[in-house]
NUTOR-477351 format. One record per residue (C-alpha): x, y, z; residue number from 1; residue in one letter. Coordinates in steps of 0.2 Angstrom, whole numbers. Layout:
REM NUTOR-477351
X,Y,Z,NUM,a;
...
//
This chain:
REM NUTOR-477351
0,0,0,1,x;
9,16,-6,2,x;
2,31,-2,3,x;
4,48,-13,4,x;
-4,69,-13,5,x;
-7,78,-27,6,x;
-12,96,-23,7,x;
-19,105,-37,8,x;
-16,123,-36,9,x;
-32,127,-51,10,x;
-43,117,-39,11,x;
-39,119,-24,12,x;
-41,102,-17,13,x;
-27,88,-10,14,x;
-30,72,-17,15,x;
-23,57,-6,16,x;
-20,42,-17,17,x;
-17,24,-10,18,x;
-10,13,-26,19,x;
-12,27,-38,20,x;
-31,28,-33,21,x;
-38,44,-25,22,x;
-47,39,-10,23,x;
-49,56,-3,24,x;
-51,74,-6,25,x;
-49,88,3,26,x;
-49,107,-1,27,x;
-36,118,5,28,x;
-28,136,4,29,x;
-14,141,-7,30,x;
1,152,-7,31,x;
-6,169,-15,32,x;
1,177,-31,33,x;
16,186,-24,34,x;
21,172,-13,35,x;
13,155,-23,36,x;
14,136,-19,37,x;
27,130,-27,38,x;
25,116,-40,39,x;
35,100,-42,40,x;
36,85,-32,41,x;
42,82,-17,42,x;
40,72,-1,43,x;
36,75,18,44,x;
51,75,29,45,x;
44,77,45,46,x;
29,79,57,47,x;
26,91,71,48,x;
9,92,82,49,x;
2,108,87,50,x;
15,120,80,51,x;
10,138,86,52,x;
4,153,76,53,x;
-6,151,61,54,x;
-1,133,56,55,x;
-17,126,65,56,x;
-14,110,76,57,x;
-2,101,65,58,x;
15,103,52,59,x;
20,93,40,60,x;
35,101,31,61,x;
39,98,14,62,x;
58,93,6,63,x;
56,112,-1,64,x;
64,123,16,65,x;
51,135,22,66,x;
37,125,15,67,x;
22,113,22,68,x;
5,107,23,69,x;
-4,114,38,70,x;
-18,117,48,71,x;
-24,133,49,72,x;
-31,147,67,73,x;
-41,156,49,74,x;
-52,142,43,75,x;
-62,154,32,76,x;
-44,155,23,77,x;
-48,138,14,78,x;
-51,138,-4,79,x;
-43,154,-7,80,x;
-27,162,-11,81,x;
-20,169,5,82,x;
-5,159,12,83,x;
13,161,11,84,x;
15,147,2,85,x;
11,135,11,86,x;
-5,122,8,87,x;
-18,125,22,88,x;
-28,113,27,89,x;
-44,114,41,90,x;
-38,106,57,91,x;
-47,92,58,92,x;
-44,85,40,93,x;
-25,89,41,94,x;
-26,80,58,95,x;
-36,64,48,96,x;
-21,64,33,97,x;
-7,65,46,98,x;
-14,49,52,99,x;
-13,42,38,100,x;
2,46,27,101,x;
22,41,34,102,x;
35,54,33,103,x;
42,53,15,104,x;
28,50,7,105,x;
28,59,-10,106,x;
16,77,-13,107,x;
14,83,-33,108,x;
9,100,-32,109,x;
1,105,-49,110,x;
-4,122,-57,111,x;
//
């Protein structure tokens, strides 16, 4: 069972994907124009639980410096372009997909 993200920028929606299949979906905030999500693949490098500030109630930082997926203290930020890059997701479904996916596990960020 290999697990796998694709964030879609356009959408605005994290796919997680066990055997190549999506098997959930889950809509998020993206970095805004001046300060945009950066595309490409990477994987998740570590985990941390209730972070501080406005990274909601869990980090898991990205093989890019500087850059996760995240909760978020601004829930009405999902869907929209408003982050410093980063993806945002509510707390409880970046809580549920923490759960769920191992450190290096690989995320495709797409325009």
């Amino acid at each position: 069972m290999a697990y796998s993200i694709i964030v879609s920028k356009s959408n605005r929606q994290l796919y997680l994907l066990k055997d190549g299949n999506v098997i959930k979906t889950y809509p998020v905030g993206i970095g805004k124009m001046l300060t945009a999500t950066p595309t490409g693949t990477f994987r998740i490098i570590n985990k941390a639980p209730n972070p501080g500030g406005p990274f909601g109630v869990m980090w898991m930082g990205l093989s890019k410096p500087h850059y996760g997926i995240h909760g978020t203290n601004d829930p009405q930020s999902i869907g929209k372009q408003v982050s410093k890059g980063c993806v945002r997701m509510f707390n409880s479904d970046v809580i549920e997909l923490s759960k769920i996916v191992p450190i290096g596990v690989m995320v495709t960020i797409r325009a």
